[in-house]
C-alpha positions as CSV (number, residue, x, y, z in Angstrom):
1,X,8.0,169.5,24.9
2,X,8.8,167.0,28.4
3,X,6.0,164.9,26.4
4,X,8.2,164.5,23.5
5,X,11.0,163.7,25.1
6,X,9.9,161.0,27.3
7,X,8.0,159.0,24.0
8,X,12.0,159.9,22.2
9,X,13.1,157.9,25.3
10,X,11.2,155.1,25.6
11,X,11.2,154.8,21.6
12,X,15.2,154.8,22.1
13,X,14.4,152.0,25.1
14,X,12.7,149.6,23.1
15,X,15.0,150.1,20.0
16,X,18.3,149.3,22.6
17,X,16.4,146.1,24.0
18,X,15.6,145.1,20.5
19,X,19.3,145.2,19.4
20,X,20.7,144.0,22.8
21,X,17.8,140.8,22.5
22,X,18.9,140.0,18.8
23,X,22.8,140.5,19.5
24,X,22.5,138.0,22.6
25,X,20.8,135.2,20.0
26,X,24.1,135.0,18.1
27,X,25.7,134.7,21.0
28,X,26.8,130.9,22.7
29,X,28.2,130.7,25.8
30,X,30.4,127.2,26.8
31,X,31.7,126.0,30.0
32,X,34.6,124.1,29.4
33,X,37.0,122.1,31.3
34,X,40.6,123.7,31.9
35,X,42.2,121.2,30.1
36,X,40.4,121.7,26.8
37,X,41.1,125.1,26.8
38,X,43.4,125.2,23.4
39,X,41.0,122.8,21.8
40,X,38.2,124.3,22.4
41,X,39.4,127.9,22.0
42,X,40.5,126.9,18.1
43,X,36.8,125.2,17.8
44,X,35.0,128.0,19.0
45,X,37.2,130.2,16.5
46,X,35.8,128.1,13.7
47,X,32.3,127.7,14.4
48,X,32.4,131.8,15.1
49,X,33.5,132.0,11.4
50,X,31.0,129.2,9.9
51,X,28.4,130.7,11.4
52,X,28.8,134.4,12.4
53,X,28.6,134.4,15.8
54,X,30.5,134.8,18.7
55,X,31.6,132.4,21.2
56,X,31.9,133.0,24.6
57,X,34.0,130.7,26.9
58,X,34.5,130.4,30.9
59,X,37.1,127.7,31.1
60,X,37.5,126.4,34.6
61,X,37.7,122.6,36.6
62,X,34.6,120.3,35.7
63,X,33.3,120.8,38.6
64,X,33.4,124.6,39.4
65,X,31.3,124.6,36.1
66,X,29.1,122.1,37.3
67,X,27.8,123.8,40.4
68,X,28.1,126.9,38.7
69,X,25.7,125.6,36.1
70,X,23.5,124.2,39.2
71,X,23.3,127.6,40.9
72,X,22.3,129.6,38.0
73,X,24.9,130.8,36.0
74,X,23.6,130.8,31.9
75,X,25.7,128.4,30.0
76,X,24.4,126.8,26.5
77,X,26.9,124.1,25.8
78,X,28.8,122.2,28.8
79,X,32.0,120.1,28.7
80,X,33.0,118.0,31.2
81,X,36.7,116.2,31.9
82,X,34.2,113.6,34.1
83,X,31.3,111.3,34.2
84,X,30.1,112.0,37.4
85,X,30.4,116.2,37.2
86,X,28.1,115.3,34.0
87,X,26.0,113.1,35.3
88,X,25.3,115.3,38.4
89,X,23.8,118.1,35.8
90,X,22.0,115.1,34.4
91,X,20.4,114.3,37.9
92,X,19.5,117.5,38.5
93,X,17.9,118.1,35.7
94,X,19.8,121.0,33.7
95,X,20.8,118.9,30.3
96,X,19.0,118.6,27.4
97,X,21.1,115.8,25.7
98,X,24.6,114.4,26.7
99,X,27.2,112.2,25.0
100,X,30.9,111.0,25.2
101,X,33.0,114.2,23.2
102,X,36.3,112.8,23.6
103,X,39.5,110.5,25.3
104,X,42.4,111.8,26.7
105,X,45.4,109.9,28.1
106,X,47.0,110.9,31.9
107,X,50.6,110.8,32.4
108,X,53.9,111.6,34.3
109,X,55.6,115.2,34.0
110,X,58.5,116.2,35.0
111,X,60.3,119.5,34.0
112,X,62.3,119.6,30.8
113,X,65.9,120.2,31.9
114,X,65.4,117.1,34.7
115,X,66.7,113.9,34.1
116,X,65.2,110.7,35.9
117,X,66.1,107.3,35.0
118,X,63.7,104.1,36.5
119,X,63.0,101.0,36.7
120,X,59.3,101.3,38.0
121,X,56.9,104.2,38.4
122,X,55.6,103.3,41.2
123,X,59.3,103.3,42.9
124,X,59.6,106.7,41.0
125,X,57.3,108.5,43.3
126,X,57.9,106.8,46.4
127,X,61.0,109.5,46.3
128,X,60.8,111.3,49.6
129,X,61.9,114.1,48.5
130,X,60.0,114.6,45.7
131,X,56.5,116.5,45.2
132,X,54.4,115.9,42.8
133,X,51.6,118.2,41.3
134,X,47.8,117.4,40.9
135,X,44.4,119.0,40.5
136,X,42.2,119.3,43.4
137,X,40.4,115.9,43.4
138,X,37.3,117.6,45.1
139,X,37.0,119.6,42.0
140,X,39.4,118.8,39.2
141,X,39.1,115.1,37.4
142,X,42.4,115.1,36.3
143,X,43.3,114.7,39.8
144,X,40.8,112.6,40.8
145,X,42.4,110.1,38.3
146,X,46.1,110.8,40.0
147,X,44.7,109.6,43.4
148,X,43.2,106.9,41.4
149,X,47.2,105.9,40.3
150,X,48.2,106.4,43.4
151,X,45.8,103.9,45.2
152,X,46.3,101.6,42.3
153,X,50.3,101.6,43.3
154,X,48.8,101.8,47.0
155,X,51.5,104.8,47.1
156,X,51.3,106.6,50.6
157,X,52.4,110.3,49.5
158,X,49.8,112.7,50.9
159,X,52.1,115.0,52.6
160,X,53.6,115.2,48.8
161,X,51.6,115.8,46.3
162,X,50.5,119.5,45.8
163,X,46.7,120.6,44.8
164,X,46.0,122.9,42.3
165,X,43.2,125.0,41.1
166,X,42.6,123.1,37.9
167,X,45.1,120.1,35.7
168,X,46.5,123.6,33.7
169,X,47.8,124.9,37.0
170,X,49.4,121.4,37.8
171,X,51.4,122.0,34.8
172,X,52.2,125.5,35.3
173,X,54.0,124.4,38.5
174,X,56.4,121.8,37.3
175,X,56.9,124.0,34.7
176,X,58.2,126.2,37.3
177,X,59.7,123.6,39.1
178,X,58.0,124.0,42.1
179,X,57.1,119.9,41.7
180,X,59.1,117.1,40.5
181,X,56.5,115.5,39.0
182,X,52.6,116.1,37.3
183,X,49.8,114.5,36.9
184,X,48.2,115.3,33.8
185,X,47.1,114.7,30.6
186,X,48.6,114.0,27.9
187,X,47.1,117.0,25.7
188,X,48.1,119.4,27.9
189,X,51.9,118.1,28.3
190,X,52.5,118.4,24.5
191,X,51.3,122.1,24.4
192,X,54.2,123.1,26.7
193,X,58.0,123.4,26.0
194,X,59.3,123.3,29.4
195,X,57.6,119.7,30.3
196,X,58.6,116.1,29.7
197,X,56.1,113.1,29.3
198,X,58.0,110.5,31.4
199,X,55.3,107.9,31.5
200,X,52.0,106.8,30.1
201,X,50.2,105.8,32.8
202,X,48.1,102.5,32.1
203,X,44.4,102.0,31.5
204,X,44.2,99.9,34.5
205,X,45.8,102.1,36.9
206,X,42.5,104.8,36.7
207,X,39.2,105.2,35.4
208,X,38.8,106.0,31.4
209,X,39.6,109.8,30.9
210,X,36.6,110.9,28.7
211,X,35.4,114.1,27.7
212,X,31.6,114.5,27.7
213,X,29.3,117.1,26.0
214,X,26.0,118.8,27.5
215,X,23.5,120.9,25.8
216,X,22.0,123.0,28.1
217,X,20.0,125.3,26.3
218,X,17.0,125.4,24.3
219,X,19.0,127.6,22.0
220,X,18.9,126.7,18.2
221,X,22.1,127.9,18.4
222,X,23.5,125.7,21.2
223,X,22.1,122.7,19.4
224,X,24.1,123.4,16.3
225,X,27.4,124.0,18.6
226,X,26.5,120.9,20.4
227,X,25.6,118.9,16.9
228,X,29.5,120.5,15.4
229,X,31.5,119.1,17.9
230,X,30.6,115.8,16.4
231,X,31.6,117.2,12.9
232,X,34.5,116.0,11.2
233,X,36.0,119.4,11.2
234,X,36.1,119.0,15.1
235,X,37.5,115.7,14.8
236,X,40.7,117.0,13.0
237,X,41.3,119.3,15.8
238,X,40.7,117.4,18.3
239,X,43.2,114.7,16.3
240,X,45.5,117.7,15.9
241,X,45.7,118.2,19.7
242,X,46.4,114.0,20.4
243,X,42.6,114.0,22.2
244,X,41.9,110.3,21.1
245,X,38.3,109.8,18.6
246,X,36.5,106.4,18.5
């Protein structure tokens, strides 16, 4: 009778692997940069319908992913807000293929309800008083590109500007008003109510904000995900959401 049982239980073993092994090959896990978190999220909801699978996404800065990737973690599809947090998987060896995904333009927040009339931007921020939200440049490329504007305007603020976790915190805390003034793209200021775009800042003024995808995987899978978002359907989301397409 034990002998039965024990062959009903490894029978039942082998049959739960077997379903847990075929589930996991429809499933696609992508690391994607904070600020493409909308995007991506209406992306992911169409290729999940296209192709019956599910999508699984850990949204965080470019280069939490990045190291996360590098240590270990299982990711199949990798997008980046910067070159370097790209090409640092590409140098140590964890991409199968890579290639631009995307532009984005950076710009000047402010809260909704504030009112700030100027000349110059430059004499804008050199406000005292005023603080002015970024990402963590160590981490977060949107605000590596801020301290890029700031150099450029050879601004000396760095008692004022306040780091942040990733460019979708920055937001979150001029939406709260706890800073004058953001740093971030352009995307992510036209998917809130309670911010103001006060200024574009110039291509000159910073490096191109690009987007870049990864493949990561040997997945068939992840090589269709990775193949899609160059598909026109992901180019009239991305359009829908202002991300500039060459």
């Amino acid at each position: 009778m034990k002998k039965n049982v024990s062959i009903f239980v490894v029978v039942a073993f082998f049959i739960s692997c077997s379903g847990v092994k075929k589930s996991n090959e429809r499933e696609l896990r992508v690391f994607a940069a904070a600020s493409l978190t909308d995007v991506i999220t209406d992306i992911a909801e169409n290729f999940e319908q296209e192709y019956d699978v599910t999508v699984k996404l850990n949204l965080a800065a470019s280069g939490t992913l990045a190291r996360q990737i590098d240590q270990g973690a299982e990711a199949d599809v990798y997008l980046s807000a910067n070159k370097n947090w790209m090409d640092f998987l590409v140098d140590n060896q964890k991409t199968k293929e890579t290639a631009v995904f995307a532009k984005n333009d950076l710009v000047l927040i402010s809260p909704q309800n504030k009112d700030f009339r100027f000349e110059k931007v430059d004499s804008l921020l050199t406000n005292s008083e005023s603080k002015i939200a970024i990402g963590d440049p160590g981490f977060v490329p949107a605000g590596k590109y801020a301290i890029q504007v700031f150099d450029y305007y050879q601004l000396n603020i760095d008692d004022r500007y306040l780091q942040s976790q990733n460019v979708r915190s920055a937001l979150m805390m001029v939406e709260l008003e706890e800073a004058d003034f953001g740093v971030v793209y352009k995307t992510d200021a036209l998917q809130s109510k309670k911010v103001k775009v006060i200024y574009t800042f110039p291509e000159e003024t910073h490096k191109p904000v690009e987007y870049f995808r990864a493949l990561i995987s040997d997945k068939d899978l992840a090589k269709q995900f990775y193949d899609y978002l160059y598909s026109a359907e992901t180019e009239n989301v991305l359009t829908n959401y202002s991300f500039i397409i060459d």
